[in-house]
C-alpha positions in Angstrom: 93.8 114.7 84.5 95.9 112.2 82.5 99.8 112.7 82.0 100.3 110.5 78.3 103.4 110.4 78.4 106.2 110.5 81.3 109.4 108.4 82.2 109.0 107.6 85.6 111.6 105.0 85.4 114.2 107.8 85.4 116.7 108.3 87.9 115.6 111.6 88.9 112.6 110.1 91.0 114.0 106.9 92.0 114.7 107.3 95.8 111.6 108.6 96.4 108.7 107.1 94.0 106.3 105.7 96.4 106.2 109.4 98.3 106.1 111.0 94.5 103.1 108.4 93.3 101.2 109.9 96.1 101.5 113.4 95.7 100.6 112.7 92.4 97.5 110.4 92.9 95.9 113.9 94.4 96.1 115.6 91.2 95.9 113.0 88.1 93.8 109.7 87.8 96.6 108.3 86.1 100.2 108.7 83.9 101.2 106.3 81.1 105.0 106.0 81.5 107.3 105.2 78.4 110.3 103.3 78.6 112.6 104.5 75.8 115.3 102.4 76.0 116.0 98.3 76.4 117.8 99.2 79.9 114.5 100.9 81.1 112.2 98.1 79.9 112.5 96.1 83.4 112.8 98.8 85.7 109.2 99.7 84.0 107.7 96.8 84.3 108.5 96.6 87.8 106.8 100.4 88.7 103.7 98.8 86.6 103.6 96.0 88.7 104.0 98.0 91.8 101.2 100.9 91.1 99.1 99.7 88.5 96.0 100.7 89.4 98.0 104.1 88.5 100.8 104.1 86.3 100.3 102.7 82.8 103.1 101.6 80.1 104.0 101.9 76.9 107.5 100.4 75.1 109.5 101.6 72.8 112.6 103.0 71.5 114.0 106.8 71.3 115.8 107.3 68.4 118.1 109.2 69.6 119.6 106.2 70.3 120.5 104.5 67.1 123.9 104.7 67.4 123.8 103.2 71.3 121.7 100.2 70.2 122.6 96.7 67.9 119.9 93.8 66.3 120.7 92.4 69.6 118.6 95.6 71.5 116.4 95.6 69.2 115.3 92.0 69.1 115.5 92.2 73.3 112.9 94.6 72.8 110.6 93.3 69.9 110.2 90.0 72.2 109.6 92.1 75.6 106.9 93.7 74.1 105.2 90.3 72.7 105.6 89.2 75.7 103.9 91.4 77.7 101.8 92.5 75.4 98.7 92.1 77.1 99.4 95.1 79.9 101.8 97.1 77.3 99.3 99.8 76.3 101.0 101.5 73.1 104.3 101.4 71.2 106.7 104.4 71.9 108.2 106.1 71.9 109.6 105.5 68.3 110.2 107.6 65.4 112.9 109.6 63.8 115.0 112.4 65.3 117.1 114.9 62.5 117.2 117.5 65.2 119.8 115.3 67.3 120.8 112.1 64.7 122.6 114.2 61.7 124.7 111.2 59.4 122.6 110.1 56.6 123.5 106.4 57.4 121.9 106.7 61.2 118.9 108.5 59.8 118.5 105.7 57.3 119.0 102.7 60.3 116.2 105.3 62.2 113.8 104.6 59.6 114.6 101.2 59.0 113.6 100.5 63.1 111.1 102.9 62.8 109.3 100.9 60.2 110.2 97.5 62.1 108.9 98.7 65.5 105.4 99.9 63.3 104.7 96.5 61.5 105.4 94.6 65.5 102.6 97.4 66.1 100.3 96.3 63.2 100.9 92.9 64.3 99.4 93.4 68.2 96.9 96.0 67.5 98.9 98.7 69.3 98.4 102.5 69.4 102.1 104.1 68.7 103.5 107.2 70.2 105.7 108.9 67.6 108.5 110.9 68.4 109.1 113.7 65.5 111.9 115.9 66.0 112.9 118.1 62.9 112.0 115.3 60.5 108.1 115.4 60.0 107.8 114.9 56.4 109.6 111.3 56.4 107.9 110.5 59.7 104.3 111.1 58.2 105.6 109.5 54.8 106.3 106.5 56.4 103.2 106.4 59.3 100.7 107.0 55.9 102.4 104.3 53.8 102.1 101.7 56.8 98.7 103.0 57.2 99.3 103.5 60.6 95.3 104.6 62.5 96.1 104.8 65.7 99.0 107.5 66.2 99.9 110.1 69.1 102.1 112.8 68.2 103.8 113.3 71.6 105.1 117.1 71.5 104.6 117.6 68.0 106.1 120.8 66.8 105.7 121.8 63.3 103.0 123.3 62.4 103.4 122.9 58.4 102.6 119.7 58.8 99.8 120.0 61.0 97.3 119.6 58.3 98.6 116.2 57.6 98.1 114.8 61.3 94.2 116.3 61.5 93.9 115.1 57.9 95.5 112.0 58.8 92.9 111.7 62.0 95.6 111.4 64.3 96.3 112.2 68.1 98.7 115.4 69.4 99.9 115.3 73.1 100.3 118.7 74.4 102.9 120.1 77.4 103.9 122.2 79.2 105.9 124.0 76.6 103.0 125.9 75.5 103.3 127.9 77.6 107.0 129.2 76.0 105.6 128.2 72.6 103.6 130.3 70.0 103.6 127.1 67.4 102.1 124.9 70.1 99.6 127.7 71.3 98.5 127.6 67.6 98.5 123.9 67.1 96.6 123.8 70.4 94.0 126.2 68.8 93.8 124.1 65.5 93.7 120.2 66.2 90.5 119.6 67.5 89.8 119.3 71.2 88.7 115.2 70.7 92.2 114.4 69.1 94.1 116.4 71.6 96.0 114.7 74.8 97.4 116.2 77.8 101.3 115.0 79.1 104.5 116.6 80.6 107.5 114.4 79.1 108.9 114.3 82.5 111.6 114.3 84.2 112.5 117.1 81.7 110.8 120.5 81.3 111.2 121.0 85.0 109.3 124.3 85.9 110.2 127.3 88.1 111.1 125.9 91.4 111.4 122.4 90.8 114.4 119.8 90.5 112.7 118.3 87.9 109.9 117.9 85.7 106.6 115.8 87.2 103.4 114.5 85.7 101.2 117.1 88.0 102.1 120.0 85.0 100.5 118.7 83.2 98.1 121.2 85.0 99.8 123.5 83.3 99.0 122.2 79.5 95.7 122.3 80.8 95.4 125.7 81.7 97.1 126.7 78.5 94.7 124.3 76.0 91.8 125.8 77.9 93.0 129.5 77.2 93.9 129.1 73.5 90.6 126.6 73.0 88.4 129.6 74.9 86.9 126.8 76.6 86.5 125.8 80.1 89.5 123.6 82.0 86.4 121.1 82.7 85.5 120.9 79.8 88.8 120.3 78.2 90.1 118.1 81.0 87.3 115.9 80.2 87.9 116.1 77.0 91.5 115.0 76.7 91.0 112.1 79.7 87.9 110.7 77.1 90.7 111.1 74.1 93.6 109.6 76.7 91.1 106.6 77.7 90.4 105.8 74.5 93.8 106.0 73.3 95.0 103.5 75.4 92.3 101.7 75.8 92.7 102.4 79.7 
């Protein structure tokens, strides 16, 4: 299995990576770790460096955090990214958040980096990794008008919009919150298998028993695709690494 999309720059597994990356190498043939923020961008590139053969990167900003950031972020993180573009594998996260970010003039500066952060992808052929929380319609608006291609909808939510993403050829990352989720149970059971990636957007969603969220539930998105999909976990782990390789180009 693949996790798509983790943090493992967070401080919940900083003490004790090397023993983590272990455990993990017995279950998944790889993560792809996202830096969300210019103070993680170093401490990234630094676990990359450490474990590449296993851990994989992608850079980006959440926008949750407009109203942390300045031009001065946002430049510091335009020319990381050029920089290292040759082992940065997507974009992302980036995107627009309504759900947390309610002022119409942070909403607007959202968009305004959202669309900066897509052209720097245009420009170096990168995938992105959108993050869409309660504000589909503009995100899709603006992804069609750039003519984005290449686009992974990491935990994307709402379903009357779904038609637009298959429509629009795009990628859906799945977690472990299908398993609490009807709407992601049904958008499981409606993208098709060959668009659909597996990841765990850990540390968070921690499950029964554990401190924290890790990249081995993604097991548990898995099991869930495979149910919903009536298909075999083979066949759909095989599936989703395929769609994750090819993503990334990994």
């Amino acid at each position: 299995m693949i996790d798509s999309h983790c943090h493992v720059e967070q401080k919940e597994y900083k003490d004790q990576l090397d023993s983590l990356i272990l455990k993990w190498k017995k279950v998944l043939k790889c993560v792809v770790s996202s830096s969300a923020h210019p103070r993680d961008m170093e401490g990234t590139l630094s676990i990359y460096k450490k474990y590449k053969s296993f851990v994989h990167i992608s850079i980006g900003f959440h926008p949750e955090f407009i109203k942390e950031i300045n031009e001065k972020d946002i430049q510091k993180t335009i020319d990381f990214i050029k920089k290292h573009k040759g082992i940065i594998k997507a974009v992302g996260e980036i995107g627009l958040d309504y759900h947390w970010i309610k002022e119409p003039e942070f909403r607007e500066k959202q968009k305004e980096l959202f669309v900066k952060l897509l052209d720097l992808a245009k420009e170096l052929d990168k995938p992105v990794v959108i993050h869409c929380w309660d504000a589909a319609e503009d995100t899709i608006r603006i992804l069609e008008e750039k003519g984005m291609k290449k686009v992974l909808m990491h935990l994307f939510q709402d379903r009357k919009f779904l038609s637009k993403v298959i429509e629009n050829n795009w990628y859906v990352s799945i977690g472990p919150l299908i398993s609490r989720s009807k709407d992601i149970k049904k958008i499981a059971r409606d993208v098709p298998l060959n668009r659909i990636l597996l990841e765990t957007d850990s540390p968070w969603f921690k499950q029964e028993g554990q401190e924290y969220g890790e990249p081995i539930n993604v097991k548990i998105a898995l099991k869930k695709v495979a149910e919903v999909k009536k298909l075999s976990e083979q066949e759909v782990e095989k599936q989703t690494d395929l769609n994750a390789k090819e993503f990334f180009n990994l």
